[in-house]
N, CA, C and O atoms as CSV, one atom per row, in Angstrom:
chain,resi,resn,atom,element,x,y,z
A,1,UNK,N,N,8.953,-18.909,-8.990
A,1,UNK,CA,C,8.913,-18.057,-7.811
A,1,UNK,C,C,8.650,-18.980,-6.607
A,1,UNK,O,O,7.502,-19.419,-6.539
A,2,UNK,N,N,9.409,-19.305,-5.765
A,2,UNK,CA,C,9.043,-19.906,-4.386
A,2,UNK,C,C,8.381,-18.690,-3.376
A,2,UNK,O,O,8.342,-17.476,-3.176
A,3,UNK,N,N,7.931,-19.926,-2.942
A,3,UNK,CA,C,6.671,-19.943,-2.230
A,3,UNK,C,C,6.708,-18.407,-1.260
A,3,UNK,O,O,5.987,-17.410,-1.232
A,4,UNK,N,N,8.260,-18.947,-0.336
A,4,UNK,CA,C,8.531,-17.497,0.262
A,4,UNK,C,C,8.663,-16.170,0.173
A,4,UNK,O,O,8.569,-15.313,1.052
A,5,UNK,N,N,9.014,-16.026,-1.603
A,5,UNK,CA,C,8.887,-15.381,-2.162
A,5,UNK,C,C,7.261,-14.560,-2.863
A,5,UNK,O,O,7.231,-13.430,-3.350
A,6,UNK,N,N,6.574,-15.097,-2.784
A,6,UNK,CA,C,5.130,-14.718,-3.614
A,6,UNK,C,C,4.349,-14.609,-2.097
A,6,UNK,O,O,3.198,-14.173,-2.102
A,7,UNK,N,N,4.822,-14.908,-1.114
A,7,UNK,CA,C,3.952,-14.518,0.265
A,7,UNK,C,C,4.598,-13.026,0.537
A,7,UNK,O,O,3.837,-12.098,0.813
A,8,UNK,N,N,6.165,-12.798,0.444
A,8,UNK,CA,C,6.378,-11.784,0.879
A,8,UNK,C,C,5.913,-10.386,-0.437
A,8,UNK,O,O,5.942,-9.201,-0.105
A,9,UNK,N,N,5.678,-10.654,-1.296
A,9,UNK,CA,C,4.859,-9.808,-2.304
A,9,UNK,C,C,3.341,-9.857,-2.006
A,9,UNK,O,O,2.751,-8.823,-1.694
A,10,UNK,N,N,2.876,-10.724,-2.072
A,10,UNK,CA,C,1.059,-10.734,-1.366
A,10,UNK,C,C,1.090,-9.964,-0.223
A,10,UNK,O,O,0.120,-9.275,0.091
A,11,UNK,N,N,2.549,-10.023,0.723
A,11,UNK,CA,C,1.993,-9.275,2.167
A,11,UNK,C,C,2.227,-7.709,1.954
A,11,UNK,O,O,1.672,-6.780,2.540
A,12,UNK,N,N,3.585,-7.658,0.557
A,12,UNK,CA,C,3.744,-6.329,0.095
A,12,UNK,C,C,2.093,-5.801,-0.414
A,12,UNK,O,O,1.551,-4.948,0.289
A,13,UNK,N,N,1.557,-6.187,-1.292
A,13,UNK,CA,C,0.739,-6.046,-2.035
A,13,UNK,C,C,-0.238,-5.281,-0.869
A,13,UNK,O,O,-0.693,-4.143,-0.987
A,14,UNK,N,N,-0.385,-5.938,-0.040
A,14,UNK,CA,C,-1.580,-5.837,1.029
A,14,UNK,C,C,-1.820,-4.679,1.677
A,14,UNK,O,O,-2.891,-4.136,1.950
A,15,UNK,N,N,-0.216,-4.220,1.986
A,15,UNK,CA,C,0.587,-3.089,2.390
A,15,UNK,C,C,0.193,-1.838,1.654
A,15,UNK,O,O,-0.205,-0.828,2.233
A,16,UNK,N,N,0.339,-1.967,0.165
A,16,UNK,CA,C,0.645,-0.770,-0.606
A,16,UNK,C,C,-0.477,-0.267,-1.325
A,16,UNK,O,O,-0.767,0.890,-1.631
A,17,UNK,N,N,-1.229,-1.672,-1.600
A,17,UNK,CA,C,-1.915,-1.733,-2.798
A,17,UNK,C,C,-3.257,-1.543,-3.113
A,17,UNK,O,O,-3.600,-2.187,-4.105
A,18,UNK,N,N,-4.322,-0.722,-2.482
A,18,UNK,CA,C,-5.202,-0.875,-2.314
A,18,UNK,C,C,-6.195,-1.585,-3.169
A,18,UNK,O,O,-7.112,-2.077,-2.512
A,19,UNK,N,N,-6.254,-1.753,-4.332
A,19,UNK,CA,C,-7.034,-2.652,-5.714
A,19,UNK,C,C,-6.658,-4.047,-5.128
A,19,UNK,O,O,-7.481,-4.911,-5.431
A,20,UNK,N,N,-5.762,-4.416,-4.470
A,20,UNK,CA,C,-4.912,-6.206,-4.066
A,20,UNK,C,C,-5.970,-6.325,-2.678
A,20,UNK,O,O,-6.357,-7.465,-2.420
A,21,UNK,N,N,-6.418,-5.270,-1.842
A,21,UNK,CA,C,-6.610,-5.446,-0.721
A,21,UNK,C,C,-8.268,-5.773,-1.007
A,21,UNK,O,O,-8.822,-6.748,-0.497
A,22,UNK,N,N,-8.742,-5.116,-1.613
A,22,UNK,CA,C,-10.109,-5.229,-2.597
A,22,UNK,C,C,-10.621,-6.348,-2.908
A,22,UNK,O,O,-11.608,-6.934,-2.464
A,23,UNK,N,N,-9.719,-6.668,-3.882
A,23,UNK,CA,C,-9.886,-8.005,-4.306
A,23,UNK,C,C,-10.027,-9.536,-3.640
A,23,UNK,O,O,-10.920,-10.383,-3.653
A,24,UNK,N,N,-7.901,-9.414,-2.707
A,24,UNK,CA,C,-8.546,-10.011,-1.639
A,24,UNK,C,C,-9.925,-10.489,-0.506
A,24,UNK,O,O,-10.347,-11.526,0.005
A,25,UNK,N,N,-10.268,-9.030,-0.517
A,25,UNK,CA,C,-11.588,-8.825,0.971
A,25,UNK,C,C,-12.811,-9.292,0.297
A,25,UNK,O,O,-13.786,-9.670,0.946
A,26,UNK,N,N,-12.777,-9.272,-1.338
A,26,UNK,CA,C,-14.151,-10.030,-1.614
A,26,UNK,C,C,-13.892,-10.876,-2.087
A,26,UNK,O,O,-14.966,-11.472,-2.170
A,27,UNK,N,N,-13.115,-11.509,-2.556
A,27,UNK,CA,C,-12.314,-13.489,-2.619
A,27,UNK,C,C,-12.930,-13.837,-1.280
A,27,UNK,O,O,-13.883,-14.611,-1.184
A,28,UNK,N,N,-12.360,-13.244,-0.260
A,28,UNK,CA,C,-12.706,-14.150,1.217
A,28,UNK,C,C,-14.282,-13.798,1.654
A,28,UNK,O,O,-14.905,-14.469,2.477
A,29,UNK,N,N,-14.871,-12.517,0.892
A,29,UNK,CA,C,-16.214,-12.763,0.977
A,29,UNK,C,C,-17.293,-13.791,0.358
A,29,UNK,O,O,-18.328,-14.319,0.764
A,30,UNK,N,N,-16.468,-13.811,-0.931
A,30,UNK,CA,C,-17.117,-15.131,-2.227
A,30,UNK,C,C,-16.993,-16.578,-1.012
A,30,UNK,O,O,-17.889,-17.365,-0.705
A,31,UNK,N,N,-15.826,-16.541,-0.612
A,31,UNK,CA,C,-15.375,-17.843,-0.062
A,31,UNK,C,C,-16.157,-18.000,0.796
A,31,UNK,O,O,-16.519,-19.173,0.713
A,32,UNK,N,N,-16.792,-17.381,1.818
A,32,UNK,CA,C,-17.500,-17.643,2.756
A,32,UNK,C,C,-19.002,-17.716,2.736
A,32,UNK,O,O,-19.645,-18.107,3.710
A,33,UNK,N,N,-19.661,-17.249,1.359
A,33,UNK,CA,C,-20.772,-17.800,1.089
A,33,UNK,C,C,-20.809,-18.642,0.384
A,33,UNK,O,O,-21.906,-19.087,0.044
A,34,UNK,N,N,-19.731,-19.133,-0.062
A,34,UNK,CA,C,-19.527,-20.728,-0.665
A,34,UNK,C,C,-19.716,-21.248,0.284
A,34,UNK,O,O,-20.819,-21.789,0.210
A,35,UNK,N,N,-19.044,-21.499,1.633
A,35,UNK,CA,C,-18.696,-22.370,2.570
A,35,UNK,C,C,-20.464,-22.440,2.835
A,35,UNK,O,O,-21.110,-23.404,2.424
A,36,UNK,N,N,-21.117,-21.271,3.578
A,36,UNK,CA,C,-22.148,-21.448,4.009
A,36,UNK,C,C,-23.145,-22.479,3.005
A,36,UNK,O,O,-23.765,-23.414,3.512
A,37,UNK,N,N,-23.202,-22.208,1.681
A,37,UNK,CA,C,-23.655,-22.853,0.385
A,37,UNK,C,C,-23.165,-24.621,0.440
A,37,UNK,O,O,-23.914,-25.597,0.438
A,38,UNK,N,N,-21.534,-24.581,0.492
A,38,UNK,CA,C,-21.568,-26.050,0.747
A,38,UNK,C,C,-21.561,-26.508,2.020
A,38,UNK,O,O,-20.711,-27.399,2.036
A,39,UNK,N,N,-21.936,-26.418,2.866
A,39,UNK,CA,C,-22.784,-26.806,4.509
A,39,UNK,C,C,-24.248,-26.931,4.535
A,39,UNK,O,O,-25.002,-27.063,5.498
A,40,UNK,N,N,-24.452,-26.872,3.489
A,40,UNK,CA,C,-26.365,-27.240,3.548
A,40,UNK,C,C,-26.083,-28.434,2.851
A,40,UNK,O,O,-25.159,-28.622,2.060
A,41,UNK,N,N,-27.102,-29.358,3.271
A,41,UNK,CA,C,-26.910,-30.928,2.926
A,41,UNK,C,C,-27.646,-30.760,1.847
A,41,UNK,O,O,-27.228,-31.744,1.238
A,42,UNK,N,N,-28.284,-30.366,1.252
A,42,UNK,CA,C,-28.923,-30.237,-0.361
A,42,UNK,C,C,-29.128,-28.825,-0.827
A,42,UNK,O,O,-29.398,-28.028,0.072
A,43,UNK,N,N,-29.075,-28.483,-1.714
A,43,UNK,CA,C,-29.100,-27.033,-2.549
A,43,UNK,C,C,-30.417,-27.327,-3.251
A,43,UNK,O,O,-30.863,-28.418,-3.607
A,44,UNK,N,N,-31.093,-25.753,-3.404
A,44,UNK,CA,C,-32.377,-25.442,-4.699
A,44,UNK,C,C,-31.449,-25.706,-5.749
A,44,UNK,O,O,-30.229,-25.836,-5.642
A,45,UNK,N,N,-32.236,-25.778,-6.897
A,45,UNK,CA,C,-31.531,-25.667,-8.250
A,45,UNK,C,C,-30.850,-24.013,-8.343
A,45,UNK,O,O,-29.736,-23.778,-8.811
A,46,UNK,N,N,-31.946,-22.798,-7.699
A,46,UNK,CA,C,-31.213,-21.660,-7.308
A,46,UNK,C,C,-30.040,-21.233,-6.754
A,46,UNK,O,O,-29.293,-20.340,-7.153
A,47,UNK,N,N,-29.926,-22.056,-5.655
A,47,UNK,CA,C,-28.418,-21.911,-4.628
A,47,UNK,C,C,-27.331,-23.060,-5.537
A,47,UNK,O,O,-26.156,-23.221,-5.206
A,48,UNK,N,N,-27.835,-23.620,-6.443
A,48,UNK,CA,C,-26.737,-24.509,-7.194
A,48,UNK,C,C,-26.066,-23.242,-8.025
A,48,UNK,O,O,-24.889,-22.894,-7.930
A,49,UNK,N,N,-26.969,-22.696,-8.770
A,49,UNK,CA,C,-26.652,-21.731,-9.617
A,49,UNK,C,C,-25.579,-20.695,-8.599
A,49,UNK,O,O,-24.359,-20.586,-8.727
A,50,UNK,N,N,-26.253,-20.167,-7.821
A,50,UNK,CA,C,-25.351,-19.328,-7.191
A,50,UNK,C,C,-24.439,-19.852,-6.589
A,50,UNK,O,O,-23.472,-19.308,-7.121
A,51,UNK,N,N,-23.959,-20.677,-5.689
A,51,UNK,CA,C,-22.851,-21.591,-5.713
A,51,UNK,C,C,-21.816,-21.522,-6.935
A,51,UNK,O,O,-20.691,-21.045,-6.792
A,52,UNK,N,N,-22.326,-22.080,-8.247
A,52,UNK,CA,C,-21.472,-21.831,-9.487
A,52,UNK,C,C,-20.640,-20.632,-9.830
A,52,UNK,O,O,-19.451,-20.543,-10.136
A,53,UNK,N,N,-21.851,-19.481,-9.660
A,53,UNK,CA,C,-21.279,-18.146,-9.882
A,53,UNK,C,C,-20.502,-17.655,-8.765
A,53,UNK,O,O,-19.680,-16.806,-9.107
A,54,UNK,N,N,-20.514,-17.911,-7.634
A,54,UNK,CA,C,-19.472,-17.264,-6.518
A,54,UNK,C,C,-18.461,-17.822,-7.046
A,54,UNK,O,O,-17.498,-17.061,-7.147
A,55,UNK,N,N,-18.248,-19.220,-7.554
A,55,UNK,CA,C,-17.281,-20.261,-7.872
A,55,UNK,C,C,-15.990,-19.334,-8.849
A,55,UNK,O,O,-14.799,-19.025,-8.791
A,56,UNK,N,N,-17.245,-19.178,-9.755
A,56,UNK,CA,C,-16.352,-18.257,-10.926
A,56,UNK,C,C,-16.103,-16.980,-10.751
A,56,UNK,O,O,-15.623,-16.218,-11.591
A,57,UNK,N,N,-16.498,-16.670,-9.416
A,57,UNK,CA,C,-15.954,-14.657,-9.865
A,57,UNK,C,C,-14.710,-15.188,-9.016
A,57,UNK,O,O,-13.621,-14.826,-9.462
A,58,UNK,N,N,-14.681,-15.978,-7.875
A,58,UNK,CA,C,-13.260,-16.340,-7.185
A,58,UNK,C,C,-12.820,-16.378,-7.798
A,58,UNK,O,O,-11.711,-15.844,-7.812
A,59,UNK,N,N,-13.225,-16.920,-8.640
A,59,UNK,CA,C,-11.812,-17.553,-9.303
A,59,UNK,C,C,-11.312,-16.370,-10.261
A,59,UNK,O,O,-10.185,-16.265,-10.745
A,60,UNK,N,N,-12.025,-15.799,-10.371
A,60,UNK,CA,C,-11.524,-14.370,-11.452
A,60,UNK,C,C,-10.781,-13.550,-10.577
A,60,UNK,O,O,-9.716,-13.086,-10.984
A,61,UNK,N,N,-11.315,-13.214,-9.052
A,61,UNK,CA,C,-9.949,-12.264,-8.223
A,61,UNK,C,C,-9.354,-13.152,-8.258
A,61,UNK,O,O,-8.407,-12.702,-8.904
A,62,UNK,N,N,-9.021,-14.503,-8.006
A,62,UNK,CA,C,-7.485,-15.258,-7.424
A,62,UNK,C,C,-6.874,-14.991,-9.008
A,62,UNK,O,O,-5.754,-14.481,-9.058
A,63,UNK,N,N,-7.589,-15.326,-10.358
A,63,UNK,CA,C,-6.537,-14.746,-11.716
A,63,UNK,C,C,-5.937,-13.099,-11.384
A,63,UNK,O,O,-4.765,-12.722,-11.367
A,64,UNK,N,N,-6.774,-12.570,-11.220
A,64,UNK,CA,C,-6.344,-11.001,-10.802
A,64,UNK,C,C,-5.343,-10.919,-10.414
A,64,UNK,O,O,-4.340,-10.481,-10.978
A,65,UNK,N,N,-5.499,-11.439,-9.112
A,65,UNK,CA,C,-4.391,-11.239,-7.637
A,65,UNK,C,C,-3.052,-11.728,-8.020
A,65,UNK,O,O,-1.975,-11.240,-7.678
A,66,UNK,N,N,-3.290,-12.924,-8.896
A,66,UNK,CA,C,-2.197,-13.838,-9.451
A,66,UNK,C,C,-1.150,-12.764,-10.097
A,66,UNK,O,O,-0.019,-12.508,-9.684
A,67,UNK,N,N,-1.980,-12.078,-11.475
A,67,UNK,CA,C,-1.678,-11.547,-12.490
A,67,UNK,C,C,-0.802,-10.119,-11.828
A,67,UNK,O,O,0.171,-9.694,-12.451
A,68,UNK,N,N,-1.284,-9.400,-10.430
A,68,UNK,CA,C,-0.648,-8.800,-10.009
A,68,UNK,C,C,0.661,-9.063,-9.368
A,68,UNK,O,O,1.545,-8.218,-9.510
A,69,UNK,N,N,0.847,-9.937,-8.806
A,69,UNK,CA,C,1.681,-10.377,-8.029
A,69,UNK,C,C,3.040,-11.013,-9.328
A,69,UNK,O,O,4.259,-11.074,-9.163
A,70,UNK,N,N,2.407,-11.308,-10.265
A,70,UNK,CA,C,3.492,-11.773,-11.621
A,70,UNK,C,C,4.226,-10.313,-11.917
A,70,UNK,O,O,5.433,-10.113,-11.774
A,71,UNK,N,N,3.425,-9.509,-12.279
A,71,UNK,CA,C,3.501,-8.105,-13.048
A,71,UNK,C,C,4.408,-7.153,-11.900
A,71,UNK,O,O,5.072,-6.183,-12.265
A,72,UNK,N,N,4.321,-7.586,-10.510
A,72,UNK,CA,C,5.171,-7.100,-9.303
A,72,UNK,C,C,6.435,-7.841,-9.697
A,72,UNK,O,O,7.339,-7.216,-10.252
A,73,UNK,N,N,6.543,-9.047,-9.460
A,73,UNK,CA,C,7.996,-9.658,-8.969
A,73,UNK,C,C,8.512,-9.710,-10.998
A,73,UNK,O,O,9.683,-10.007,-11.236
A,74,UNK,N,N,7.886,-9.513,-11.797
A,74,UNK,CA,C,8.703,-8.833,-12.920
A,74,UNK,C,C,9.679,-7.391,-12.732
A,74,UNK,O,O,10.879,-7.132,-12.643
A,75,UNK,N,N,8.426,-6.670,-12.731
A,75,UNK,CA,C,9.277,-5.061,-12.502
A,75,UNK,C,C,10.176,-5.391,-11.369
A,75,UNK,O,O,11.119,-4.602,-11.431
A,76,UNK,N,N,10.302,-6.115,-10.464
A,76,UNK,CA,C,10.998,-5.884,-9.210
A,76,UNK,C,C,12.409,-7.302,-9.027
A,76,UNK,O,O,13.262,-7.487,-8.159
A,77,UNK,N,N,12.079,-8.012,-10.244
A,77,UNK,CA,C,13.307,-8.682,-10.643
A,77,UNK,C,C,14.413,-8.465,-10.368
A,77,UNK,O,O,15.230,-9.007,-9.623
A,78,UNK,N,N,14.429,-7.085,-11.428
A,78,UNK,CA,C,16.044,-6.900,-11.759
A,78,UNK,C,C,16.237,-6.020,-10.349
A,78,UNK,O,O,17.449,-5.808,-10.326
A,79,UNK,N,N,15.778,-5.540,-9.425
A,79,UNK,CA,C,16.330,-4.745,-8.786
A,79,UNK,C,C,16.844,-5.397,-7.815
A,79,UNK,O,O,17.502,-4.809,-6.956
């Protein structure tokens, strides 16, 4: 799938989809208490931990988001 292609489904997605828009809005929430997390010049062993775990739920919506956007441009292949 090029590139142009999987943006104009993400922007579909965004459009239609409310569970895509969800997911998205707390990816970019995870992301931004990462950022704040890696901008402190040293972490507790606490904020390491949490650091880790924002790490991994991202990364579980971006599998999500992924998995939707596959399961879209399948059904929407053949048409």
């Amino acid at each position: 799938m090029d590139r142009n292609t999987l943006e104009e489904i993400k922007a579909h997605l965004m459009q239609t989809n409310e569970h895509f828009r969800d997911l998205l809005r707390q990816h970019h929430e995870y992301d931004l208490l990462v950022d704040q997390l890696e901008s402190k010049t040293a972490l507790t062993p606490q904020e390491e931990l949490e650091e880790h775990r924002l790490k991994k739920l991202k990364l579980h919506l971006k599998d999500e988001m992924e998995q939707m956007v596959s399961e879209y441009n399948l059904q929407h292949a053949a048409g």
